[in-house]
C-alpha positions in Angstrom: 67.3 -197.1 -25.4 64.4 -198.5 -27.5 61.0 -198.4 -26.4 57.8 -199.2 -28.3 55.6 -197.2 -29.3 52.8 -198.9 -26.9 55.2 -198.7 -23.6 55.7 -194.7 -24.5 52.5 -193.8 -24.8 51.7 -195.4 -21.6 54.6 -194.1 -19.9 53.1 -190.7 -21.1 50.1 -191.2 -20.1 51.3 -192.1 -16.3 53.1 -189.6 -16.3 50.3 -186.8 -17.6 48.2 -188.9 -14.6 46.1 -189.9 -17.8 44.1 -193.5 -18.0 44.1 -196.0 -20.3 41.7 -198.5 -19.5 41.0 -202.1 -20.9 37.3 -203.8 -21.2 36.1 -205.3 -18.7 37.8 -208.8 -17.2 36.5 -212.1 -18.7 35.8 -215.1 -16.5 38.2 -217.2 -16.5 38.9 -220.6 -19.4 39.0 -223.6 -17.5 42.3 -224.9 -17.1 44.2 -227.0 -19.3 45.2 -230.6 -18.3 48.6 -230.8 -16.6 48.9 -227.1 -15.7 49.6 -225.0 -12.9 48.7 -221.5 -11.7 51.0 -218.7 -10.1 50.2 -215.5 -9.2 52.3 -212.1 -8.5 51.8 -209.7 -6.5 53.9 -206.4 -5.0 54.3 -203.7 -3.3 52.1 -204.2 0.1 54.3 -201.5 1.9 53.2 -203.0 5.0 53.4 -200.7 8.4 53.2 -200.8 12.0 51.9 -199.2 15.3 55.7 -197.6 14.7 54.9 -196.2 11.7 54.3 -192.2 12.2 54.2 -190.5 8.1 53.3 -188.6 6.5 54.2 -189.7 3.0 55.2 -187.3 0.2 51.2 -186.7 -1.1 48.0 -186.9 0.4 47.3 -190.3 -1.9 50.4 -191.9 -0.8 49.9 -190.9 3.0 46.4 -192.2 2.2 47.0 -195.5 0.9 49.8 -196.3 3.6 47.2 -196.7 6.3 45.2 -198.8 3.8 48.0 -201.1 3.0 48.0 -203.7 4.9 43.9 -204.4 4.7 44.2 -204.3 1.3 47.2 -207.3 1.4 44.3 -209.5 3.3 41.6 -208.4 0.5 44.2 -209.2 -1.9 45.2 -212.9 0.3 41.1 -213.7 0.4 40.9 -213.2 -3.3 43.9 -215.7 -4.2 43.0 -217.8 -2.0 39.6 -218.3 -3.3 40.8 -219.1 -6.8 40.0 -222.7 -8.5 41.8 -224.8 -9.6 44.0 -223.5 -6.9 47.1 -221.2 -6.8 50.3 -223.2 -6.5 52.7 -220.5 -6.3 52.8 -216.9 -5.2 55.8 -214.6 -6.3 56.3 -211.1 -4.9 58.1 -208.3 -6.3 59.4 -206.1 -3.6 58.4 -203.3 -1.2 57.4 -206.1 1.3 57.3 -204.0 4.3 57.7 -199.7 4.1 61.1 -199.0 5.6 61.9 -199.3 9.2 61.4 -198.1 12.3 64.7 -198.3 13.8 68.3 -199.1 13.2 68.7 -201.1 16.5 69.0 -204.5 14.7 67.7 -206.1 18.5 64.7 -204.0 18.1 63.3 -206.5 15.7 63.4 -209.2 18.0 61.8 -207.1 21.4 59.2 -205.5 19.3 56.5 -206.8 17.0 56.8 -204.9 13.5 56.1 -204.6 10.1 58.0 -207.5 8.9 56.7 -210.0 11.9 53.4 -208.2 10.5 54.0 -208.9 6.6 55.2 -212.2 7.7 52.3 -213.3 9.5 50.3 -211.7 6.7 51.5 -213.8 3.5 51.8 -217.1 5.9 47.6 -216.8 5.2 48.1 -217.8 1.6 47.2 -221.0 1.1 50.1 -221.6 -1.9 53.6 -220.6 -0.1 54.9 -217.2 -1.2 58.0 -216.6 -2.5 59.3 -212.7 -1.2 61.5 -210.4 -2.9 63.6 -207.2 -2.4 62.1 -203.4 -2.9 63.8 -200.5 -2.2 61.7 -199.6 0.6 63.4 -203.2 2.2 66.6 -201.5 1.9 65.9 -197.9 2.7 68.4 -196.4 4.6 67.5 -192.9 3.7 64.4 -193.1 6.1 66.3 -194.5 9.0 70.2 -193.9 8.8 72.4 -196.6 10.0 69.7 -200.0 7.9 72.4 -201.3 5.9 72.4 -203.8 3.4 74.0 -205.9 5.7 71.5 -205.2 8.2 68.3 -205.6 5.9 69.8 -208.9 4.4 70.5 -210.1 7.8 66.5 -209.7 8.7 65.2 -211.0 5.3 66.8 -214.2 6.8 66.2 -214.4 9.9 62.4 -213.1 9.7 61.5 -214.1 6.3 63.8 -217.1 5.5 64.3 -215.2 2.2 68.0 -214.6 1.1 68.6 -211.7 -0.9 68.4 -213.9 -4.7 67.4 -216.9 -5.5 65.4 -219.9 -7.9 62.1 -221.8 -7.7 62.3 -224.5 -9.5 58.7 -226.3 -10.2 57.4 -228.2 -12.1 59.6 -227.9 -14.7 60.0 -224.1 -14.4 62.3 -221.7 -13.1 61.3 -218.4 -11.1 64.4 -215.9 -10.3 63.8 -213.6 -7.5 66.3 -211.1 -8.4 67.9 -208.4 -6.4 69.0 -205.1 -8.3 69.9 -203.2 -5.1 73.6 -205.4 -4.4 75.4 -203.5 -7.2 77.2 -200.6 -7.3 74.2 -198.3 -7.6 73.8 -199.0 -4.3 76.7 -199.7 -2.5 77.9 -198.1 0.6 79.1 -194.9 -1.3 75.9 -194.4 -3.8 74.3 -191.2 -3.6 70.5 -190.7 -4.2 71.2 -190.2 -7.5 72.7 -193.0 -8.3 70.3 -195.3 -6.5 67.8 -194.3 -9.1 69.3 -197.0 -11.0 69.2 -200.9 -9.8 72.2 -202.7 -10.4 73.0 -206.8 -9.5 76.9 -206.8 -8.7 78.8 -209.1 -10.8 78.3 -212.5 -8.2 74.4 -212.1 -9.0 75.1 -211.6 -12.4 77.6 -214.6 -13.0 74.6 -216.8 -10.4 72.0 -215.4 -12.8 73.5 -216.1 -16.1 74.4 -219.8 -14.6 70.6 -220.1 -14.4 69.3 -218.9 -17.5 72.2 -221.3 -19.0 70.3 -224.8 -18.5 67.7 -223.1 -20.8 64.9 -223.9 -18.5 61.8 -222.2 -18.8 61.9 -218.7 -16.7 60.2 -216.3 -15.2 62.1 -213.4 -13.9 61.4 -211.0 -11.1 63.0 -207.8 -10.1 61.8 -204.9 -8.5 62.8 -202.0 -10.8 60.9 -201.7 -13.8 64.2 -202.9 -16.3 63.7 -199.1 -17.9 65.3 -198.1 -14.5 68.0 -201.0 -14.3 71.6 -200.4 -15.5 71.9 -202.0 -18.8 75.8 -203.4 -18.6 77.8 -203.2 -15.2 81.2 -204.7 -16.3 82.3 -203.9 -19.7 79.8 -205.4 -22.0 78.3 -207.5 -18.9 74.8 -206.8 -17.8 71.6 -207.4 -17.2 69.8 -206.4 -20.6 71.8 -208.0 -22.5 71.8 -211.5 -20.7 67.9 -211.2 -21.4 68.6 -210.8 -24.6 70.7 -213.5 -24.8 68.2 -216.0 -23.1 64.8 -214.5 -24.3 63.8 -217.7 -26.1 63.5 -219.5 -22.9 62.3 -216.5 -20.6 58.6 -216.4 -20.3 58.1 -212.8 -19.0 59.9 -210.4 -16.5 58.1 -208.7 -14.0 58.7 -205.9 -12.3 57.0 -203.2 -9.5 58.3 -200.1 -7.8 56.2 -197.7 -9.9 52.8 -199.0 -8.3 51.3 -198.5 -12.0 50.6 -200.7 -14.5 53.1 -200.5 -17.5 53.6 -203.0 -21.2 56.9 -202.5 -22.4 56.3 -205.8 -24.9 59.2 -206.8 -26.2 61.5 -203.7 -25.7 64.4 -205.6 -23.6 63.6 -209.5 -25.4 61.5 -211.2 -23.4 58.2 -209.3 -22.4 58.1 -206.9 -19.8 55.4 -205.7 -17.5 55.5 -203.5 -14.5 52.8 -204.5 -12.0 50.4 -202.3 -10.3 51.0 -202.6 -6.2 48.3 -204.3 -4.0 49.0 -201.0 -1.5 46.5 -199.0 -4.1 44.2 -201.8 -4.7 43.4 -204.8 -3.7 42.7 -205.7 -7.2 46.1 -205.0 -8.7 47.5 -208.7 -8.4 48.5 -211.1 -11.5 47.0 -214.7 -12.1 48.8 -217.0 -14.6 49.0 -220.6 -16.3 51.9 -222.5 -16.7 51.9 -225.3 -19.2 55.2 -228.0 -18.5 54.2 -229.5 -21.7 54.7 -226.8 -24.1 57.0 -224.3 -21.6 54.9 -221.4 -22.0 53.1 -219.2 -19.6 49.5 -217.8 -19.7 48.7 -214.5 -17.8 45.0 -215.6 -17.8 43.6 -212.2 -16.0 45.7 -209.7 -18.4 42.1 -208.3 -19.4 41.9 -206.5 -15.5 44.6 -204.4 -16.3 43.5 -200.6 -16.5 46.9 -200.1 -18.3 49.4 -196.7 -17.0 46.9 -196.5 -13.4 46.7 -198.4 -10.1 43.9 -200.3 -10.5 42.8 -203.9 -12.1 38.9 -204.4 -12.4 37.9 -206.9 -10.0 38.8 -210.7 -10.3 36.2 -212.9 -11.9 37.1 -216.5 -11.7 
């Protein structure tokens, strides 16, 4: 695997707990004629009166019980924006695992989904979920299935477990790398390290990218973390490879830091910071139909290989 010299020496430098961090955020350009703004977000790890801990470190136990305000700080801020947000994309970890396997439980007893639920219907652009591995986490309560978490999604969320947004002459892909065989019903832990799509999402995906529409991808592993080909030659990276001229970025979350892998898979690559360590970590773009290109207008927040984002100035 190739990786450029930037995306190493931030991976290094997350990994060494080090911090890289960018000047200060500029207020925004005004926006173009005939534009639009989205915005991303991830990994609100949303919780409950259920919700017991602790987590596996004193920061993550710590920022558990201050995830779900900082989703509403996060909500305010978005909301606030002008012009306004149009569209808001999110890139797994919704909700942090679940309290019980009774699949009836969720519909007797108010929880973190009716919670996150409740939570993003706020947003004043509609908000398009996605699948973390904390969605799907059967290791924290034995007998969640797949089955079982998809089922939910749908009947909480009205979220299936992929899918497109077409608009306004864009395409967003909501991606799911936990239906493959890295996690199917006989995956170990190890293997679930990896993300993998399953050859239906791949042939749905690649039937996307096809009409050559301009794309924005997101998944919930960082792509470093995805298997590269699943049948044969057949996979994920090199489908973006194949269709890089007409994907705009890929973005992904799970490592709650802020990552730049450039151009390392084809299209660029960044790993979001997670709105469950601040408020702050949440990304702002422009999309222009004319031209097919994207803007990330509020790249200059990033404090790259941390949590955080400086504070949006509009």
């Amino acid at each position: 695997m190739i990786v450029s010299r930037r995306a190493f020496h931030q991976m290094a430098a997350a990994a060494a707990g080090g911090l890289i961090v960018t000047p200060s955020a500029r207020a925004l350009t005004p926006a173009k004629p005939g534009t639009f703004r989205f915005a991303l977000i991830t990994d609100t790890h949303i919780i409950d009166d259920f919700y017991r801990g602790p987590e596996g470190s004193p920061e993550d136990t710590k920022t558990i019980f201050e995830a779900n305000g900082n989703l509403l700080k996060t909500r305010e801020t978005i909301n606030a924006i002008t012009p306004a947000v149009e569209q808001v994309f999110h890139a797994g970890d919704f909700f942090h695992n679940y309290p019980s396997a009774d699949y009836d439980f969720y519909f007797k007893n108010k929880t973190r989904i009716d919670i996150a639920y409740e939570m993003v219907q706020g947003f004043k652009a509609p908000v398009h979920i996605g699948f973390g591995n904390h969605d799907y986490d059967e290791h924290q309560t034995p007998g969640v299935s797949r089955e079982m978490s998809n089922r939910l999604f749908e009947a909480k969320l009205k979220t299936r477990p992929y899918y497109a947004v077409d608009y306004k002459g864009f395409r967003f892909l909501q991606l799911n790398n936990f239906l493959g065989e890295t996690w199917g019903p006989k995956a170990t832990p190890k293997m679930k390290q990896l993300g993998s799509l399953g050859e239906e999402q791949l042939n749905w995906a690649e039937a996307q990218l096809a009409e050559r529409k301009p794309t924005v991808i997101f998944i919930h592993y960082p792509l470093w973390l995805q298997s590269p080909t699943e049948v044969k030659d057949y996979g994920l990276h090199p489908m973006l490879r194949k269709y890089q001229d007409n994907i705009q970025m890929v973005v992904a979350g799970h490592w709650h830091k802020w990552v730049d892998f450039a151009h390392t898979y084809g299209p660029r690559h960044i790993v979001s910071g997670a709105t469950r360590y601040d408020p702050n970590a949440f990304m702002l773009f422009e999309a222009d139909p004319k031209s097919g290109r994207i803007a990330w207008l509020d790249e200059s927040r990033t404090q790259w290989s941390t949590h955080y984002s400086t504070p949006f100035k509009g």
